[in-house]
Biopython code that builds the backbone (N, CA, C, O; Angstrom):
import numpy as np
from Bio.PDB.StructureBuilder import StructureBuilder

atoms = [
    (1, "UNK", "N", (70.556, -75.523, -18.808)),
    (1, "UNK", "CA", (70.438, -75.085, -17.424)),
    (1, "UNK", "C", (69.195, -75.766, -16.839)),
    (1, "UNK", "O", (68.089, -75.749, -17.378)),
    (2, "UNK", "N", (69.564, -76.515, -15.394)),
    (2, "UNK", "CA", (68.532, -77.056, -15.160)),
    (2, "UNK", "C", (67.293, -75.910, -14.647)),
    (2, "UNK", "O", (67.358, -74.688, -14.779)),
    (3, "UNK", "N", (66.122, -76.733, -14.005)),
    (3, "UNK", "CA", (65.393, -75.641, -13.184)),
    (3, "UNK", "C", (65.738, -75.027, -11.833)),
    (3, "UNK", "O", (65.517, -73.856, -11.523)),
    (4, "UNK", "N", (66.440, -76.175, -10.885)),
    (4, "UNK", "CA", (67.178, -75.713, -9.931)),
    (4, "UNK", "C", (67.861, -74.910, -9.824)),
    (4, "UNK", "O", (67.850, -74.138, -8.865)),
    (5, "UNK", "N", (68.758, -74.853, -10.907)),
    (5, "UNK", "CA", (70.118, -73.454, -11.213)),
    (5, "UNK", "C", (69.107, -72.369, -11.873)),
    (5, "UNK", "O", (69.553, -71.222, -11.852)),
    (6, "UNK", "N", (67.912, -72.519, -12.416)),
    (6, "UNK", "CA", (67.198, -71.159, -12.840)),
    (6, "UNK", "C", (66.359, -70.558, -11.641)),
    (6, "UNK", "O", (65.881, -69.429, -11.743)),
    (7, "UNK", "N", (66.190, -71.302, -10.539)),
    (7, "UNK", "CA", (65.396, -70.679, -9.696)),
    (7, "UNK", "C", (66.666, -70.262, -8.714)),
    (7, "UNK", "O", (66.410, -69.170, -8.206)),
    (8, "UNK", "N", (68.016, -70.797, -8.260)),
    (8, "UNK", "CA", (68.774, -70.168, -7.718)),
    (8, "UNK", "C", (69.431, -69.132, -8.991)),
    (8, "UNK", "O", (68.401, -69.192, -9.662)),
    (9, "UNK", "N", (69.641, -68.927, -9.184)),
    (9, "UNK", "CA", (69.742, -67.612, -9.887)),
    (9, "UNK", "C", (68.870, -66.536, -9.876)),
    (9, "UNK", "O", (69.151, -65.361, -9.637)),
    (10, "UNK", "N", (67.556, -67.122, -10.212)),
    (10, "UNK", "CA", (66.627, -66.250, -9.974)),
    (10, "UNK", "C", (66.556, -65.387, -8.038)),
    (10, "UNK", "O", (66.206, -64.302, -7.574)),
    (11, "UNK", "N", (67.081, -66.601, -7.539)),
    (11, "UNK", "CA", (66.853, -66.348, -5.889)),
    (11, "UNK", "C", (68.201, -64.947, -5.887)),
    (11, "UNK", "O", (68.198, -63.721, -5.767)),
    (12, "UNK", "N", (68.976, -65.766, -6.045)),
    (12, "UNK", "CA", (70.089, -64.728, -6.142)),
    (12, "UNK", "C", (70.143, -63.198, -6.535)),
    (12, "UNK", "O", (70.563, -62.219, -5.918)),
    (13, "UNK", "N", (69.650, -63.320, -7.604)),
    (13, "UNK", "CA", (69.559, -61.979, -8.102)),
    (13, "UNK", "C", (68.235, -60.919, -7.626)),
    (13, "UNK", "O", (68.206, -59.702, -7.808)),
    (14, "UNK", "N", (67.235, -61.713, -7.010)),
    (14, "UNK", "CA", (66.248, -60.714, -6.129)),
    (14, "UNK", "C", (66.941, -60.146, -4.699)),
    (14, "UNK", "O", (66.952, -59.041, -4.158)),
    (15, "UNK", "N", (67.336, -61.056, -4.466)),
    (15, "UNK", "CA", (68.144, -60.923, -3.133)),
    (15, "UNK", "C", (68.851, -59.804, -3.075)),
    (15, "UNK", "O", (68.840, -58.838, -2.312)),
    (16, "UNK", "N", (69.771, -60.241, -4.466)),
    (16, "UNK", "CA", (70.689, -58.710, -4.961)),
    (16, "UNK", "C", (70.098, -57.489, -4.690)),
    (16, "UNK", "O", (70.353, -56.578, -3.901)),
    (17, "UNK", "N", (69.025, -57.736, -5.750)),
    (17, "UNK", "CA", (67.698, -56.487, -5.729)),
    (17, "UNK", "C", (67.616, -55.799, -4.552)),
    (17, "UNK", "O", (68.133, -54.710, -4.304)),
    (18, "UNK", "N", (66.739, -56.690, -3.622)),
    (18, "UNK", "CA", (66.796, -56.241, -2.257)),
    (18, "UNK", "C", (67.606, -55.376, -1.426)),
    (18, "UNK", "O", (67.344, -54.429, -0.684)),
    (19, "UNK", "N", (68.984, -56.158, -1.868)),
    (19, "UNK", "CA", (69.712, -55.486, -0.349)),
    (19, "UNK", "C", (70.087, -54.271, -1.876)),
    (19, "UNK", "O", (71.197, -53.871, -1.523)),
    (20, "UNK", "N", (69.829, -53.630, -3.078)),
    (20, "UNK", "CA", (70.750, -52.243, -3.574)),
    (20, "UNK", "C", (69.383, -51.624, -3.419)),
    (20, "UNK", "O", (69.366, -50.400, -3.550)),
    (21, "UNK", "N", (67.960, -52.363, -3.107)),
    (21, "UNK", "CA", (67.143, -50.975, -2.658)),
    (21, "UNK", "C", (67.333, -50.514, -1.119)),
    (21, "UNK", "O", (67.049, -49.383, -0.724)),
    (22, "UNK", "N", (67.682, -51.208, -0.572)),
    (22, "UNK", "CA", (68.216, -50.714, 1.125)),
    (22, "UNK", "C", (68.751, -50.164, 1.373)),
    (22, "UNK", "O", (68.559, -49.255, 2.180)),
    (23, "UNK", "N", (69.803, -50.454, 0.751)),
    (23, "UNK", "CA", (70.796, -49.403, 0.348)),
    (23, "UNK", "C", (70.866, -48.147, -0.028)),
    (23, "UNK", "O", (71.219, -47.102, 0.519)),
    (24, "UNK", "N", (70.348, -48.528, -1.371)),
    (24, "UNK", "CA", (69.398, -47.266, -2.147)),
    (24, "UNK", "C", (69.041, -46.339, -0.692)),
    (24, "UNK", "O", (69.821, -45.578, -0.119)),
    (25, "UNK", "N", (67.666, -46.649, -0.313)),
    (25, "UNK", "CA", (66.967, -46.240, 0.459)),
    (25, "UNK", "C", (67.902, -45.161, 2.123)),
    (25, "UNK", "O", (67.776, -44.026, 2.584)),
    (26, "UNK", "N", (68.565, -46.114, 2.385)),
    (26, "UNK", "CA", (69.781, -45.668, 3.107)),
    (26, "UNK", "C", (70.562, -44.545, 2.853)),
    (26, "UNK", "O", (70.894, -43.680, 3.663)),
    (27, "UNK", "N", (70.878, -44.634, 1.461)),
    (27, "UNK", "CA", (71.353, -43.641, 1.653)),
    (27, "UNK", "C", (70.586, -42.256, 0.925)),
    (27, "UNK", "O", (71.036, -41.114, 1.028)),
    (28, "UNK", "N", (69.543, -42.565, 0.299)),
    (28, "UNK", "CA", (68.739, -41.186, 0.597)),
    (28, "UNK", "C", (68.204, -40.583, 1.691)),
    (28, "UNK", "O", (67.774, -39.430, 1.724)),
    (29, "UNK", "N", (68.235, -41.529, 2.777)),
    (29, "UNK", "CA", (67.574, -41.232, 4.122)),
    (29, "UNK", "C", (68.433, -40.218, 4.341)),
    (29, "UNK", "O", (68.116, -39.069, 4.650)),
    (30, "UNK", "N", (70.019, -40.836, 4.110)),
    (30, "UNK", "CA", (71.115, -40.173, 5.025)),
    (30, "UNK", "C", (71.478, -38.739, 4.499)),
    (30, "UNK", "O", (71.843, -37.857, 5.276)),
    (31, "UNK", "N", (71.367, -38.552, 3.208)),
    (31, "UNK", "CA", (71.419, -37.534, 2.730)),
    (31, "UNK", "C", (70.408, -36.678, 3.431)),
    (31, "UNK", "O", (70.796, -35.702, 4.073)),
    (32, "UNK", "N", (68.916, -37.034, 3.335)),
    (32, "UNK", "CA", (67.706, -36.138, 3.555)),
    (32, "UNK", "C", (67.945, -35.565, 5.043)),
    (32, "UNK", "O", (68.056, -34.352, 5.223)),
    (33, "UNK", "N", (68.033, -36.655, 6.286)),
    (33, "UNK", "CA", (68.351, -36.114, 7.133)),
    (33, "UNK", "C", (69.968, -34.869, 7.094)),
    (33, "UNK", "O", (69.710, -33.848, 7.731)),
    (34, "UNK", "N", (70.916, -34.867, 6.695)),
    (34, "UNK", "CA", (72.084, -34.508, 6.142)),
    (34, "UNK", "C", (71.405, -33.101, 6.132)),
    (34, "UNK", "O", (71.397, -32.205, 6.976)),
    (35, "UNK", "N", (71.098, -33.160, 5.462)),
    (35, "UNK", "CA", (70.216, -31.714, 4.643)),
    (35, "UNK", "C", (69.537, -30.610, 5.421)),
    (35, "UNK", "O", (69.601, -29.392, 5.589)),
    (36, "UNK", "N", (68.715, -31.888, 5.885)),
    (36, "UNK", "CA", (68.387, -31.226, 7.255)),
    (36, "UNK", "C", (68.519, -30.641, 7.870)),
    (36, "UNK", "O", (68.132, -29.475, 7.793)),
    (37, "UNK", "N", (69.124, -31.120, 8.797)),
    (37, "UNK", "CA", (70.151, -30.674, 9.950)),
    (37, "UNK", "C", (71.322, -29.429, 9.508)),
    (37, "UNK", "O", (71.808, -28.701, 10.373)),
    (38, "UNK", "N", (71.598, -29.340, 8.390)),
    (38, "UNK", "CA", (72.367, -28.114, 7.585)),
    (38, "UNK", "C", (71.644, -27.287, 7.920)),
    (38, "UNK", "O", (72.015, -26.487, 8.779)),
    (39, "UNK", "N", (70.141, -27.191, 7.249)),
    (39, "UNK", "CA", (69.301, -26.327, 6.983)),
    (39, "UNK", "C", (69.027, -25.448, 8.534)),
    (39, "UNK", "O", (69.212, -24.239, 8.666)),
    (40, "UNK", "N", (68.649, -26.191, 9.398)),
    (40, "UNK", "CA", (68.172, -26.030, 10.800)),
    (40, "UNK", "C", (69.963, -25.223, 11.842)),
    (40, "UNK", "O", (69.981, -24.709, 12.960)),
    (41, "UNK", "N", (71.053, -25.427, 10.955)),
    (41, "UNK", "CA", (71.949, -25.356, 12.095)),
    (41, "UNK", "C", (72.307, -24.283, 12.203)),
    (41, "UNK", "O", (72.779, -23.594, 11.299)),
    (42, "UNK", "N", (72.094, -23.890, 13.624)),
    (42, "UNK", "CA", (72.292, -22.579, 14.172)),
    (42, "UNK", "C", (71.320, -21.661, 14.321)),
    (42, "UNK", "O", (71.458, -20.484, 14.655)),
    (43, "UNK", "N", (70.162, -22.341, 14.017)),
    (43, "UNK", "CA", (68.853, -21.102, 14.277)),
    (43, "UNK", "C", (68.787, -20.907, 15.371)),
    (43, "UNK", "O", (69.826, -21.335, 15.874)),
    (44, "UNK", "N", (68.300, -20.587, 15.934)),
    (44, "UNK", "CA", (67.606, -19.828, 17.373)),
    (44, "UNK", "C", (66.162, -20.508, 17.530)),
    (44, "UNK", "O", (65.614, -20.489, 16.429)),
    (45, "UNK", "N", (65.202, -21.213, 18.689)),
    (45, "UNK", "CA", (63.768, -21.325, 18.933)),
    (45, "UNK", "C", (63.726, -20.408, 19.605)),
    (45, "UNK", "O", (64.437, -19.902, 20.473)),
    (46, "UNK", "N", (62.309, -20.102, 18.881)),
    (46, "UNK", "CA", (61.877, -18.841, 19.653)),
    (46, "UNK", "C", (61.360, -18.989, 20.710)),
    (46, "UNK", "O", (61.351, -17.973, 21.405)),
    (47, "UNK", "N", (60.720, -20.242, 21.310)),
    (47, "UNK", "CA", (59.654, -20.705, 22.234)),
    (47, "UNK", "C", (60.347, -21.721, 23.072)),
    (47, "UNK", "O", (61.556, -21.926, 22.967)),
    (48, "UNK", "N", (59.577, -22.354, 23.899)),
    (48, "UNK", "CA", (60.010, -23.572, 24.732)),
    (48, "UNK", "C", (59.366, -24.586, 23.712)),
    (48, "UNK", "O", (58.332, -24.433, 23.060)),
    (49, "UNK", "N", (60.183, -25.603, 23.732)),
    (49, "UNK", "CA", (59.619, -26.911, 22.694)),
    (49, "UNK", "C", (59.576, -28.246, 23.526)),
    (49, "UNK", "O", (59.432, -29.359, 23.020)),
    (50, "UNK", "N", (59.684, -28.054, 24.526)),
    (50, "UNK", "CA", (59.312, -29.303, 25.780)),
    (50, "UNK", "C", (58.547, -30.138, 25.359)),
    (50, "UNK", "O", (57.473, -29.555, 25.501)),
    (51, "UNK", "N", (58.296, -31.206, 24.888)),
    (51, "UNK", "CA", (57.249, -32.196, 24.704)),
    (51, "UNK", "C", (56.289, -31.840, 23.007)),
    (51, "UNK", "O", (55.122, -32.044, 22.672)),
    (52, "UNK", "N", (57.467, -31.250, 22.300)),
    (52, "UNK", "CA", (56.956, -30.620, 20.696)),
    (52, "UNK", "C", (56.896, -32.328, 19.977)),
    (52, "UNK", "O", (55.904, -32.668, 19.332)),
    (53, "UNK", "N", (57.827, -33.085, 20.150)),
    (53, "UNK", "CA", (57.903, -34.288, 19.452)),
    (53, "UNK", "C", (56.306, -35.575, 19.730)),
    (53, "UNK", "O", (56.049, -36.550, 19.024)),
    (54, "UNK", "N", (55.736, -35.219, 20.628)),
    (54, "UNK", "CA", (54.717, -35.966, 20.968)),
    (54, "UNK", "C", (53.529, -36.242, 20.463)),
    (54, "UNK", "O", (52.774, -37.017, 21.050)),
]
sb = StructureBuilder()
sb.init_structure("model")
sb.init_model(0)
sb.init_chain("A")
sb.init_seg("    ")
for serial, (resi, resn, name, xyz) in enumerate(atoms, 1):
    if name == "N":
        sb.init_residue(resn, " ", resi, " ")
    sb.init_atom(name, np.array(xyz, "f"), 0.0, 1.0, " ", f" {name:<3s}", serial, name[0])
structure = sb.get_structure()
């Protein structure tokens, strides 16, 4: 195997890496928010929350 085919391979397979931690990452986001929003649905605020996100 030359060095060319060891560094594309090598390229390749980080790349791989990359996009299954995004992924990864993705979809724990989606879950966490998921969860979330379960947790929260249907409560009642007790207060005005006008400008709470700021």
């Amino acid at each position: 195997m030359t060095t060319i085919e060891r560094e594309r391979n090598s390229q390749r397979k980080l790349v791989l890496l990359v996009v299954l931690l995004i992924v990864a990452y993705g979809t724990a986001k989606y879950q966490h928010v998921t969860t979330a929003l379960q947790a929260y649905e249907g409560q009642a605020l007790l207060q005005d929350t006008t400008g709470a996100a700021k």
